[in-house]
C-alpha positions in Angstrom: 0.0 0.0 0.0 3.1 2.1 0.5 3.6 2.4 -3.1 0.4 3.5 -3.8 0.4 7.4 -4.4 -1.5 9.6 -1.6 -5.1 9.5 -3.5 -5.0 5.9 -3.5 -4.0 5.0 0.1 -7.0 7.1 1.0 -8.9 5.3 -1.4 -7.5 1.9 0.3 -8.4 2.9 3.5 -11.8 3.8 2.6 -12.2 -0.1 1.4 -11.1 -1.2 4.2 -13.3 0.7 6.5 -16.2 -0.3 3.8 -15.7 -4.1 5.0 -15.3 -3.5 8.2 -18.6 -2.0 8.2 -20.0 -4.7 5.7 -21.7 -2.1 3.3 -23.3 -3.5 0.3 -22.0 -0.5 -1.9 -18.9 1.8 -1.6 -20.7 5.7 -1.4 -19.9 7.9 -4.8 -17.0 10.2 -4.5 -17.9 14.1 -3.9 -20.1 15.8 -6.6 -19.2 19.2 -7.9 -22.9 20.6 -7.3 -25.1 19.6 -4.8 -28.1 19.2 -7.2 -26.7 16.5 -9.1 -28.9 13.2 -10.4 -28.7 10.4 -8.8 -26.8 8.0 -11.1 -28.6 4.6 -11.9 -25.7 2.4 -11.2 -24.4 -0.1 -13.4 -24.0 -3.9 -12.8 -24.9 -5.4 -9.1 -23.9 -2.5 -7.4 -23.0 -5.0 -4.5 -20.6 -8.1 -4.3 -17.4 -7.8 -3.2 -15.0 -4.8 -2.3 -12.4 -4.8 -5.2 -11.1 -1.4 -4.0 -12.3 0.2 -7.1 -11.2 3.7 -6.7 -10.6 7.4 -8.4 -6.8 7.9 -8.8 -7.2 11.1 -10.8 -11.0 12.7 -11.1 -12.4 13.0 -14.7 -11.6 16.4 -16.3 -13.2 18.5 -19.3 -10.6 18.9 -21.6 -12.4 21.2 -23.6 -11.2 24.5 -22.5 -14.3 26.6 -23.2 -17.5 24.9 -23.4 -19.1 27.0 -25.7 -23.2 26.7 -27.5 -23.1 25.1 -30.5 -20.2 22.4 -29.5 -19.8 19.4 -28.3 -17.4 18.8 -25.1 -14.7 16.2 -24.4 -13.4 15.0 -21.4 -11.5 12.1 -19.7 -12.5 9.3 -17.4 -9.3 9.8 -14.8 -7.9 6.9 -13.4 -9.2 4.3 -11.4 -7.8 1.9 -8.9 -9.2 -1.6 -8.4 -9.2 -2.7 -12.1 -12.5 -1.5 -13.2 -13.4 -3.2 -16.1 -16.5 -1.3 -16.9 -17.2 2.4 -17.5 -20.5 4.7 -18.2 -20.5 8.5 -18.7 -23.1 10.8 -18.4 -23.1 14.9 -19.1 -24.9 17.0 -17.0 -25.7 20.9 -16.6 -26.6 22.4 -13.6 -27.2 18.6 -12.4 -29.5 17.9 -15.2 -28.5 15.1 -17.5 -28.0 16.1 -20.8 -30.0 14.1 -23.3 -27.7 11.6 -25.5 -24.3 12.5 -23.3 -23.4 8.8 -22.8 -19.8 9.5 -24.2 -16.6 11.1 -23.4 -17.8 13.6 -26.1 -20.8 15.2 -25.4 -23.9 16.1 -28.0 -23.6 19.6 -29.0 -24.6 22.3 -25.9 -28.0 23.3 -26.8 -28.4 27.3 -26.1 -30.6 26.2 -23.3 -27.1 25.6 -21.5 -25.8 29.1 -21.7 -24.0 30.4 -18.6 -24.8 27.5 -17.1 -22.0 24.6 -15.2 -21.3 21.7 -17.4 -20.0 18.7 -15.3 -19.0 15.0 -16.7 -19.9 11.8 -14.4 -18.0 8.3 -14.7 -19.2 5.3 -13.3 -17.0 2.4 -13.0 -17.2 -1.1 -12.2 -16.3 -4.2 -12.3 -18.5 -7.8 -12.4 -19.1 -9.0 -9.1 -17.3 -5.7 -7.7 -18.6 -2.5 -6.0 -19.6 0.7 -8.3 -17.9 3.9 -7.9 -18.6 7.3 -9.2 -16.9 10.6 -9.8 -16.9 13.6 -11.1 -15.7 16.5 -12.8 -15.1 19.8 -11.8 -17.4 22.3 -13.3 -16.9 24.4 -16.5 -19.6 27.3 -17.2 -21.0 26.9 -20.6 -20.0 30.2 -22.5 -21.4 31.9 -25.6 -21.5 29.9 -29.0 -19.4 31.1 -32.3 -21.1 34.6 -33.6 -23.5 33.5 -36.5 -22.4 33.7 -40.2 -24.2 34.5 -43.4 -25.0 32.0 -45.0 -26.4 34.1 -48.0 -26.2 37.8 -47.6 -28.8 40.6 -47.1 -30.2 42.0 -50.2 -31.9 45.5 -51.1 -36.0 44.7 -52.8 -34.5 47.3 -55.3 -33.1 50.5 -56.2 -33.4 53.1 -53.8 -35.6 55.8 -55.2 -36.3 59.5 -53.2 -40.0 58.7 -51.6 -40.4 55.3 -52.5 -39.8 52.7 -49.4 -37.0 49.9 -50.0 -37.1 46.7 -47.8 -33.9 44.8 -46.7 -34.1 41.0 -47.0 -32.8 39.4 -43.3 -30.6 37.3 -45.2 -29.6 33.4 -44.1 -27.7 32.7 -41.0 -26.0 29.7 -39.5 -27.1 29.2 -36.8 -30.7 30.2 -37.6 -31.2 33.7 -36.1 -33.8 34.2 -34.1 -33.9 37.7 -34.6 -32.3 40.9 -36.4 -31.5 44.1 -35.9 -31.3 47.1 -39.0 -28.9 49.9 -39.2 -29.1 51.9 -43.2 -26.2 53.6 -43.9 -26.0 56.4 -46.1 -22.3 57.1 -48.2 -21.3 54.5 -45.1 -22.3 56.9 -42.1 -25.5 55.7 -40.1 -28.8 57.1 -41.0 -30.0 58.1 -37.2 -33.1 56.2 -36.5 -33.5 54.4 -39.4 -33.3 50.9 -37.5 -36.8 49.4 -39.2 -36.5 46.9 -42.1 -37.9 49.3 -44.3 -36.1 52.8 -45.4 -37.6 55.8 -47.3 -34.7 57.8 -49.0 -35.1 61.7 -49.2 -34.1 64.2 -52.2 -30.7 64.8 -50.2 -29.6 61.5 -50.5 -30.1 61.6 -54.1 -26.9 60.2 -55.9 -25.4 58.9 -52.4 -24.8 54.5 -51.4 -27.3 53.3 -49.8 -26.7 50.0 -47.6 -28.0 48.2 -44.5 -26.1 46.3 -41.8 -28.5 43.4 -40.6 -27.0 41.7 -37.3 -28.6 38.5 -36.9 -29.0 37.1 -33.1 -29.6 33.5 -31.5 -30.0 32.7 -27.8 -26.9 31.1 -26.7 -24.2 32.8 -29.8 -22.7 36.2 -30.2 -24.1 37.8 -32.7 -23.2 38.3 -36.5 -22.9 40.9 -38.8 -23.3 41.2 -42.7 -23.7 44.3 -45.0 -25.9 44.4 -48.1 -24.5 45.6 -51.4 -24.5 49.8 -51.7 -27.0 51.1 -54.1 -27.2 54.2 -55.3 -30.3 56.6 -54.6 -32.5 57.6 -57.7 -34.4 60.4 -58.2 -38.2 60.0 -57.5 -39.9 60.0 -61.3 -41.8 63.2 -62.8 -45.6 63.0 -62.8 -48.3 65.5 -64.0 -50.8 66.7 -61.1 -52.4 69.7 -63.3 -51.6 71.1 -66.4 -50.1 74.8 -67.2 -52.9 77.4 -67.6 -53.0 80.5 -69.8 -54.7 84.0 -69.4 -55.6 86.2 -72.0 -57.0 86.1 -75.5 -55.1 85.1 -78.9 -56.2 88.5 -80.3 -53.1 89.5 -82.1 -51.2 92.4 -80.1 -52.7 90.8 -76.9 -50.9 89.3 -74.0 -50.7 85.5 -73.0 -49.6 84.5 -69.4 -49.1 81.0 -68.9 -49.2 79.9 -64.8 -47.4 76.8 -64.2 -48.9 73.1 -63.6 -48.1 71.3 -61.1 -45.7 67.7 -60.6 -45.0 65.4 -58.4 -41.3 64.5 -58.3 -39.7 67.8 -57.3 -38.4 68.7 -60.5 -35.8 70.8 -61.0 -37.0 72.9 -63.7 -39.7 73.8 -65.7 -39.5 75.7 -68.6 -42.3 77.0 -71.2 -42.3 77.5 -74.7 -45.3 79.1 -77.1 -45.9 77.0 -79.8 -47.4 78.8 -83.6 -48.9 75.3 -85.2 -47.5 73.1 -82.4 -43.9 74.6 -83.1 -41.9 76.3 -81.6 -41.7 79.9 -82.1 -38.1 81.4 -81.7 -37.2 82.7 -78.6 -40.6 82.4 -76.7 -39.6 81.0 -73.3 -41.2 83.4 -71.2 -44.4 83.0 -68.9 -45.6 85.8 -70.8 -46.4 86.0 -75.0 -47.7 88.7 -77.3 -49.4 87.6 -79.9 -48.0 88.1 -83.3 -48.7 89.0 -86.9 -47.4 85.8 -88.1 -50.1 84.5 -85.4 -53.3 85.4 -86.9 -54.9 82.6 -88.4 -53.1 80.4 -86.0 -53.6 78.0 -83.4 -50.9 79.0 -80.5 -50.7 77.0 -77.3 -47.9 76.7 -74.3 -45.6 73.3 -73.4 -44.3 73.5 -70.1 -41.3 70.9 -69.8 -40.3 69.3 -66.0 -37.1 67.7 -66.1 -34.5 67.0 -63.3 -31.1 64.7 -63.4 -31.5 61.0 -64.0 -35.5 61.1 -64.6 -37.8 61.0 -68.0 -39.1 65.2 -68.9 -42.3 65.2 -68.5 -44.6 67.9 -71.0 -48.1 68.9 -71.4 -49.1 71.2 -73.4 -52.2 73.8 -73.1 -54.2 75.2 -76.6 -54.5 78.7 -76.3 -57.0 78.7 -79.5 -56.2 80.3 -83.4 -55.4 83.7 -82.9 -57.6 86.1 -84.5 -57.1 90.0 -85.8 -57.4 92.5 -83.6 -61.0 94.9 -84.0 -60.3 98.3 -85.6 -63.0 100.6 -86.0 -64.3 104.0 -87.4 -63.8 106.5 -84.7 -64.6 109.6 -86.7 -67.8 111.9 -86.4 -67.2 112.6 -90.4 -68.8 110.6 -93.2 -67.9 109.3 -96.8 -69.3 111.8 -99.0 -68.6 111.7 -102.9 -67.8 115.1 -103.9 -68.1 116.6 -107.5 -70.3 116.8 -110.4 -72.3 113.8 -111.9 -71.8 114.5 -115.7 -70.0 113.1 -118.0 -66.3 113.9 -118.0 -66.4 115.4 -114.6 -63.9 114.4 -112.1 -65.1 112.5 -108.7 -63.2 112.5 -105.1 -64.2 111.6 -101.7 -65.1 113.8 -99.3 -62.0 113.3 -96.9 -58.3 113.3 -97.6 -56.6 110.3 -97.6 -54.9 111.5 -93.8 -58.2 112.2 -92.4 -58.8 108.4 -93.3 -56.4 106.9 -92.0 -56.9 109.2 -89.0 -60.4 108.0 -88.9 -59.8 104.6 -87.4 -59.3 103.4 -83.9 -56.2 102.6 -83.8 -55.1 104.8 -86.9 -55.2 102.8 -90.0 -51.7 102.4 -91.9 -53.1 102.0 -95.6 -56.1 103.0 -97.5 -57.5 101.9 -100.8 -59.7 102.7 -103.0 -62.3 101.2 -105.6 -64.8 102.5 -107.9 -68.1 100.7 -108.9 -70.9 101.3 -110.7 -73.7 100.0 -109.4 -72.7 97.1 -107.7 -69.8 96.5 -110.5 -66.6 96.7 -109.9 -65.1 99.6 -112.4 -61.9 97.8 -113.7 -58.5 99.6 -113.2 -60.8 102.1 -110.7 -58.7 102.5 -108.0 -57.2 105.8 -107.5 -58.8 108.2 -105.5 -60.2 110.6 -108.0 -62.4 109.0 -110.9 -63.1 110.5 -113.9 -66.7 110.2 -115.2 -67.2 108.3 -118.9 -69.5 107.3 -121.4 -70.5 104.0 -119.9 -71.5 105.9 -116.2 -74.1 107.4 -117.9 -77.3 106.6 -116.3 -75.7 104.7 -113.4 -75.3 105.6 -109.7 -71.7 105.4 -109.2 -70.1 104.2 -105.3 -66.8 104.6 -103.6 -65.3 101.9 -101.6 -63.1 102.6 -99.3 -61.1 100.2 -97.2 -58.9 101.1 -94.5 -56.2 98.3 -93.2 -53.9 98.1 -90.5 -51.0 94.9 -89.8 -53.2 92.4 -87.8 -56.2 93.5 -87.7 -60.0 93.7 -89.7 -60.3 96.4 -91.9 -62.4 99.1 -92.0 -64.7 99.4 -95.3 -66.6 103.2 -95.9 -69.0 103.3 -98.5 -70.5 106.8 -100.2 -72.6 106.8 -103.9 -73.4 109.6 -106.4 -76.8 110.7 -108.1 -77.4 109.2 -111.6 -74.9 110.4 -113.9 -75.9 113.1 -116.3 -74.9 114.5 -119.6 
């Protein structure tokens, strides 16, 4: 017994005392918790002492337990020459399902923080039983989880349209996940939902999420989706460009602007002669022109901004009609001079009283001769000259006054019946 080392002579002496006292089983070495299961002991459990003993205790050689591993450990030594040997894993006392082996299952994240033990029981046919344990290890945080396929944007980011970020795939399975968009890499402060709405400041910028995936049990993981760039919301018509004033030539146009959703940057207006352009109309304002007159003239108002479709729509003013001029003067057409043959015949007013006549002032006047209600060929001057064929006839002046862009002004006057 002298050559036995210390652990064993007290193991030797505890055998002895064990017969003296004529027990039918030798009692289980100290447990490391005070909870512990009982052990269902192998073989007879009784027979003879054989001095089946602990040398060394068993020991985890795992140096971390960790969630999401398995655990190894040792059976120790043993006096007496046991010939038989059955393991059990426990935590916090409890056995852990399918830990018959000096490798135990994977720890389950139910086993977090908690004090992982190993229990050997040895024996020997028609010897005692003896059991012993481990010291404890506390069961520590798993591996952090990995993407197994990484987060992914629903689509391009686009100012006041929502994008959704995909939670990705994790190993382990997360159990939850937490959303941080970035903007040009810096955080976006309070945009932690799984949904982000980018603004017209973050037009042209990298948009990205970090999704950090968690699991009871593991540290948690980390995984960025690919940046995307922000795109200007698109252009769309709410009400269309409207116009006030009358297409009477030398009249204004003012065109008020529609309205877009979109924010675009600019809006510009051109007046249209036909539905094309007229040259160097791009104001909000028009006068109508001379080349106008007879024509239909309407506005385009264009919205455009960077990286977007223009948007146009277009508002007919109507055809553009001359402007009214009228006879203003208290004086009348007269025909003056003789009715006889070979007399000469003028009107009563000069030709600048004519023109002078008209509101606004008339820029040409002309002249024709009739007879009856015949046009006198080649009559057109302001004096006429009475011949042979007048004889008879009632002869009138037609007078027509005309200004650039607006109706003329016609003033009749007739003679008596011509005479010899």
């Amino acid at each position: 017994m002298s050559s036995l080392p210390p652990r064993g002579r007290m193991l030797a002496t505890l055998a002895a005392a064990a017969l003296t006292l004529s027990l039918t089983a030798a009692p289980a070495a100290a447990r490391p918790c005070l909870d512990c299961e009982e052990p269902e002991l192998p073989g007879p459990g009784g027979g003879s002492l054989c001095g089946i003993a602990p040398t060394s205790e068993p020991t985890i050689t795992t140096a971390t337990p960790r969630v999401g591993l398995t655990a190894t450990g040792t059976r120790g030594t043993w006096a007496g020459n046991p010939t038989t040997f059955s393991y059990q894993w426990l935590v916090d006392g409890t056995a852990v399902a399918g830990g018959g082996a000096l490798t135990s299952p994977a720890l389950p994240a139910s086993t977090y923080g908690k004090e992982l033990v190993l229990r050997v029981i040895a024996t020997r046919e028609t010897c005692e039983t003896k059991v012993d344990y481990s010291a404890a290890k506390v069961v520590a945080v798993g591996s952090g989880l990995v993407a197994t396929s990484t987060p992914t944007l629903s689509g391009d980011p686009k100012v006041g349209d929502p994008v959704t970020v995909s939670t990705g795939t994790w190993s382990p399975a997360a159990s939850s996940h937490i959303y941080q968009w970035q903007v040009d890499g810096v955080d976006v402060a309070g945009a932690t939902s799984s949904q982000f709405t980018p603004s017209p400041a973050q037009v042209g910028k990298a948009v990205r999420v970090r999704v950090t995936a968690a699991t009871p049990g593991h540290s948690t993981g980390s995984a960025l989706t690919p940046a995307r760039t922000v795109l200007p919301d698109d252009l769309a018509k709410v009400s269309a460009p409207t116009v006030t004033g009358t297409a009477v030539f030398g009249r204004t146009l003012t065109a008020t602007p529609g309205a877009y959703d979109g924010n675009p940057a600019v809006v510009s207006v051109e007046w249209l002669r036909n539905g094309t352009p007229i040259s160097g109309a791009t104001a909000l304002t028009y006068r109508v022109g001379l080349k106008d007159v007879g024509q239909v003239v309407s506005v385009r108002e264009t919205a455009s901004k960077p990286g977007v479709t223009d948007v146009s729509q277009v508002t007919v003013v109507g055809r553009a009609v001359a402007a009214t001029m009228r006879w203003a003067s208290a004086r009348k057409l007269q025909v003056k001079g003789v009715a006889r043959l070979s007399r000469r015949l003028r009107p009563s007013l000069t030709g600048t009283a004519l023109r002078r006549g008209t509101s606004p002032d008339a820029t040409r006047v002309s002249y024709q001769w009739l007879r009856g209600t015949t046009v006198i060929r080649k009559a057109t001057s302001r004096t006429y000259v009475l011949r042979r064929a007048d004889l008879g006839k009632r002869l009138r002046l037609r007078v027509t006054l005309a200004r650039p862009g607006h109706r003329v002004v016609v003033l009749n006057a007739r003679t008596t019946r011509i005479r010899r």
